[in-house]
Structures are given as C-alpha cells and as structure tokens.
Backbone bond lengths (Angstrom), bond angles and torsions (degrees), N, CA, C in turn:
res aa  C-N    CA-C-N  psi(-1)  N-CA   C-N-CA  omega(-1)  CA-C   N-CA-C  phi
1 X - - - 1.464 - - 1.530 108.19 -
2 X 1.047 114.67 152.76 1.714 126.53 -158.69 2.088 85.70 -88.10
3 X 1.443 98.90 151.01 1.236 99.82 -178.55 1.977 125.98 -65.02
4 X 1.477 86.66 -31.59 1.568 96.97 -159.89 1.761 107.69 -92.71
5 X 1.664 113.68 5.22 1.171 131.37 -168.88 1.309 91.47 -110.17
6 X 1.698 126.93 -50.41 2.005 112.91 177.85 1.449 86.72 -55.76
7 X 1.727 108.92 -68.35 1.539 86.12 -141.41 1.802 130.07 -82.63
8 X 1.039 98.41 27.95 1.982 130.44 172.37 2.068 81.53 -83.34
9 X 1.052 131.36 -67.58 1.278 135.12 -158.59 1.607 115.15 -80.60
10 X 1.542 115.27 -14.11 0.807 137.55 146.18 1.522 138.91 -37.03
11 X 1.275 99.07 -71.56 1.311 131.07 -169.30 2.228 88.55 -67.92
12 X 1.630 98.35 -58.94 1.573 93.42 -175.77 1.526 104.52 -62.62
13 X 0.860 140.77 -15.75 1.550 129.16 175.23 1.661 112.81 -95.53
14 X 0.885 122.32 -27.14 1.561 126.94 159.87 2.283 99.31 -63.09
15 X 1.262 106.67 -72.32 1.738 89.24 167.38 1.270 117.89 -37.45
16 X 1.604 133.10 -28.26 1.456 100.80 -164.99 1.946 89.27 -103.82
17 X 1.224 116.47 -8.05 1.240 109.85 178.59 1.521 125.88 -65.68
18 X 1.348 101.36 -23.75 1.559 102.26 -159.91 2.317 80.43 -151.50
19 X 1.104 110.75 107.90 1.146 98.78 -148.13 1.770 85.29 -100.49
20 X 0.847 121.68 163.11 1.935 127.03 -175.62 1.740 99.06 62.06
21 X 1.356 120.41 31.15 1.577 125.44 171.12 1.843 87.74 -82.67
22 X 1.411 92.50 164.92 1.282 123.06 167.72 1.808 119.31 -115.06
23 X 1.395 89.85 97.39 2.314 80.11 173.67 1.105 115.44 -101.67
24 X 1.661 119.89 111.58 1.025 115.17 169.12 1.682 140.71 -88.80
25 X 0.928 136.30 138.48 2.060 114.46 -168.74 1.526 84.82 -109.50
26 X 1.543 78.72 120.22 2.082 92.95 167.59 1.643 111.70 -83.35
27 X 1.347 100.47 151.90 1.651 101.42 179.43 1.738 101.08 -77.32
28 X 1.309 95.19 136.21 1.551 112.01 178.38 1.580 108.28 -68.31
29 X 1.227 103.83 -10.43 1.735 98.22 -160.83 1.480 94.40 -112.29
30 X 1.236 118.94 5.81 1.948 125.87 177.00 1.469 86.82 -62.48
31 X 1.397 90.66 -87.50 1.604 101.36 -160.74 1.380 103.98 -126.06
32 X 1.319 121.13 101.45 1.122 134.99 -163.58 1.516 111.85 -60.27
33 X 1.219 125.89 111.25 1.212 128.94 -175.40 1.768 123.96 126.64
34 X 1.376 83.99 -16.97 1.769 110.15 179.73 1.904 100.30 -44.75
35 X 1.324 125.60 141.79 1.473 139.43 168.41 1.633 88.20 -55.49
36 X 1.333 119.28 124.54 1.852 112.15 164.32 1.276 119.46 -66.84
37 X 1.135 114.62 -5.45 1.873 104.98 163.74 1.459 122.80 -124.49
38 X 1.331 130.90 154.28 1.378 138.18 168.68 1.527 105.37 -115.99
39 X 1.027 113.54 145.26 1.675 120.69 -168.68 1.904 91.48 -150.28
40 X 1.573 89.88 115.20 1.288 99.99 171.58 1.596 123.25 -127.52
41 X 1.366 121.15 120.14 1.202 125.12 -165.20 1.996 106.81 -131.00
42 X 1.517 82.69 124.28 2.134 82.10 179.25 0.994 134.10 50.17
43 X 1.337 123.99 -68.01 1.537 98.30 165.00 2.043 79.65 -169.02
44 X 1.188 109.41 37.79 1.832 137.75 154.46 0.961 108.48 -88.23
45 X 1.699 111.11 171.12 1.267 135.41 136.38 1.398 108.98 -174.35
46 X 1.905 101.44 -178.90 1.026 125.86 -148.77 0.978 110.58 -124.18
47 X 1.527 124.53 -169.29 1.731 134.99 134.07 1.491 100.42 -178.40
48 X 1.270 108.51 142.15 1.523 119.39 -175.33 1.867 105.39 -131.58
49 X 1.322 106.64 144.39 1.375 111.90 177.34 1.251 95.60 -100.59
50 X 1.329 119.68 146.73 2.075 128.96 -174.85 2.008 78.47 -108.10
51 X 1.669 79.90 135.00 1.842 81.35 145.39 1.356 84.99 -155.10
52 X 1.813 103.67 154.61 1.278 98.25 160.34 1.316 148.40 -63.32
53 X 1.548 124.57 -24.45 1.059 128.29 153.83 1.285 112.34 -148.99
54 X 0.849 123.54 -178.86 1.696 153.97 -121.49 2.193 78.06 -90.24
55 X 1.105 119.08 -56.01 1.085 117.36 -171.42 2.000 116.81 -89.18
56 X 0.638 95.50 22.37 1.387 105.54 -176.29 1.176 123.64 -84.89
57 X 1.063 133.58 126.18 1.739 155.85 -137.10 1.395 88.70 -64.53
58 X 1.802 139.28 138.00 1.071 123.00 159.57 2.108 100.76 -106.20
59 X 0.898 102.15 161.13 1.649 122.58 171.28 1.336 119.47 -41.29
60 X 1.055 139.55 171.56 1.484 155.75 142.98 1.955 93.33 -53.55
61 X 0.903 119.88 129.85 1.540 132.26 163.19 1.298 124.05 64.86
62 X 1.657 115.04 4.29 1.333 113.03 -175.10 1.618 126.14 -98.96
63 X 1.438 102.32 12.87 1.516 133.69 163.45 1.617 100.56 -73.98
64 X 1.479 96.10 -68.23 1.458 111.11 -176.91 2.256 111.16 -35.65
65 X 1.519 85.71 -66.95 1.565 80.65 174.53 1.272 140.53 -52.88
66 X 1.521 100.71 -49.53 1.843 113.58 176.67 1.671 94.34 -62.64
67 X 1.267 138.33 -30.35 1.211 118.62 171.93 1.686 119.76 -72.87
68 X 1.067 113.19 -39.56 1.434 119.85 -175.66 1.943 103.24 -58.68
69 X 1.508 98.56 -65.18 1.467 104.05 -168.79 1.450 89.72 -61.54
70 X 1.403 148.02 -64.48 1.552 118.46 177.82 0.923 107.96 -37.97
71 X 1.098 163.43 -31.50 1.543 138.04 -168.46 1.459 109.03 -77.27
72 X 1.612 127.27 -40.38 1.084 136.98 124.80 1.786 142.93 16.35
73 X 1.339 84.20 -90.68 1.525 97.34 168.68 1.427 102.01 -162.16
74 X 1.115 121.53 -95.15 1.516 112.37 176.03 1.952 108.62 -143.21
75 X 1.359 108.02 140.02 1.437 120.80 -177.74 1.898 108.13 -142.25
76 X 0.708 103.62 136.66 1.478 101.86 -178.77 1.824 103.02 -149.50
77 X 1.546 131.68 143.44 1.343 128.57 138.61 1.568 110.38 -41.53
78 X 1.284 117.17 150.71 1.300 133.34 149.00 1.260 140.95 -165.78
79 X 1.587 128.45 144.75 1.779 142.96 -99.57 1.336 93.78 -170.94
80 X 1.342 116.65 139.25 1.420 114.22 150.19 1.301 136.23 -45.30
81 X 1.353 103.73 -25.54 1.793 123.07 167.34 1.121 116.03 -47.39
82 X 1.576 116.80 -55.65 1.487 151.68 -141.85 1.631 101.71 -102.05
83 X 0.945 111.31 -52.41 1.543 135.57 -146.46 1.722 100.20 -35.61
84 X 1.245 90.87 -63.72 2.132 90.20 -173.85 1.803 104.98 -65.47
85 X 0.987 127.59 -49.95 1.446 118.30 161.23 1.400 128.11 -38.16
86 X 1.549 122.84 -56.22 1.332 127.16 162.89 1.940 116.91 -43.36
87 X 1.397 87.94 -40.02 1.945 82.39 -167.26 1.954 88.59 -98.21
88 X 1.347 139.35 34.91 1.190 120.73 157.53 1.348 85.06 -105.32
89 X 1.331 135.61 -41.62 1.686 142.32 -160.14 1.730 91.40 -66.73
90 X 1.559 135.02 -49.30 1.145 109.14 173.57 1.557 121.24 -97.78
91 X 0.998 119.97 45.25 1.596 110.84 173.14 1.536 78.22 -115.14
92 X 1.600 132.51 -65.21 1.688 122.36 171.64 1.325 102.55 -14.75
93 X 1.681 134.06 -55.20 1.083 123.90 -151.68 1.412 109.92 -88.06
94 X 1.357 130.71 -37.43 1.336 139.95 158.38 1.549 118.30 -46.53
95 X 1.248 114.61 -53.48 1.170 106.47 -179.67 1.468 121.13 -98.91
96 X 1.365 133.23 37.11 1.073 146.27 -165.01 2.303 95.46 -113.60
C-alpha cells in the first residue's frame, strides 16, 4: 500500500478512535527524521511513523526519534502489518 493512502486512512481512524484528538502531520523537512504524525489527546500524546509496509526503507534518524519520543510518551512505526496492534498499544496508553 502506497504510504500517503494508509496514512490518509489512518489519521481518519485514529479521529474516530479517540474522538476530539488532534492529528497533526509534521513537516519532514523541520527536522528531518521527525515521526510524520502527532496525535494529541486530553492531556496525552503521541506520534506515529507511517510506512507502507512492514519492510519499507526507514530514513536517516527516524529510529532515533520514535525511540526518543517513546521514551517520552509514546512513538511507535506504523504499517498495515502493525496497524491493529499499534492502536490497541495506544488506546492502553491513552486510557491508562
């Protein structure tokens, strides 16, 4: 699946998941390596990296981030592979 088509479908299933969330798409060219989404919920948040699949090339530094901001609060890759696992791991984290 093409990247910008999951995470377009993404983003609408994260709105109906956590409903009055905020998704934000960070510019790739800020800080190169940044997770492309911010997901903010209540007084949470998020950030998720889109790839299209499970094998898909990651960036110069975007290991680095999704690890850092997990340490944070929560950051994870996410894939059609992944996808229903990733959003049970953050609703645990939201609603915890």
């Amino acid at each position: 699946m093409r990247e910008n088509i999951f995470q377009a479908k993404l983003i609408r299933d994260l709105k109906n998941l956590f409903p009055g969330c905020i998704v934000m798409k960070n510019d790739p060219n800020y800080i190169q390596g940044i997770p492309d989404l911010l997901i903010l919920y209540g007084n949470k948040w998020a950030s998720l990296e889109c790839k299209g699949s499970e094998d898909a090339p990651r960036q110069a530094n975007q290991t680095y981030y999704v690890d850092r901001m997990d340490r944070m609060s929560f950051s994870r890759f996410i894939f059609p592979e992944n996808k229903e696992e990733v959003l049970n791991e953050l609703q645990q984290a939201f609603y915890i």
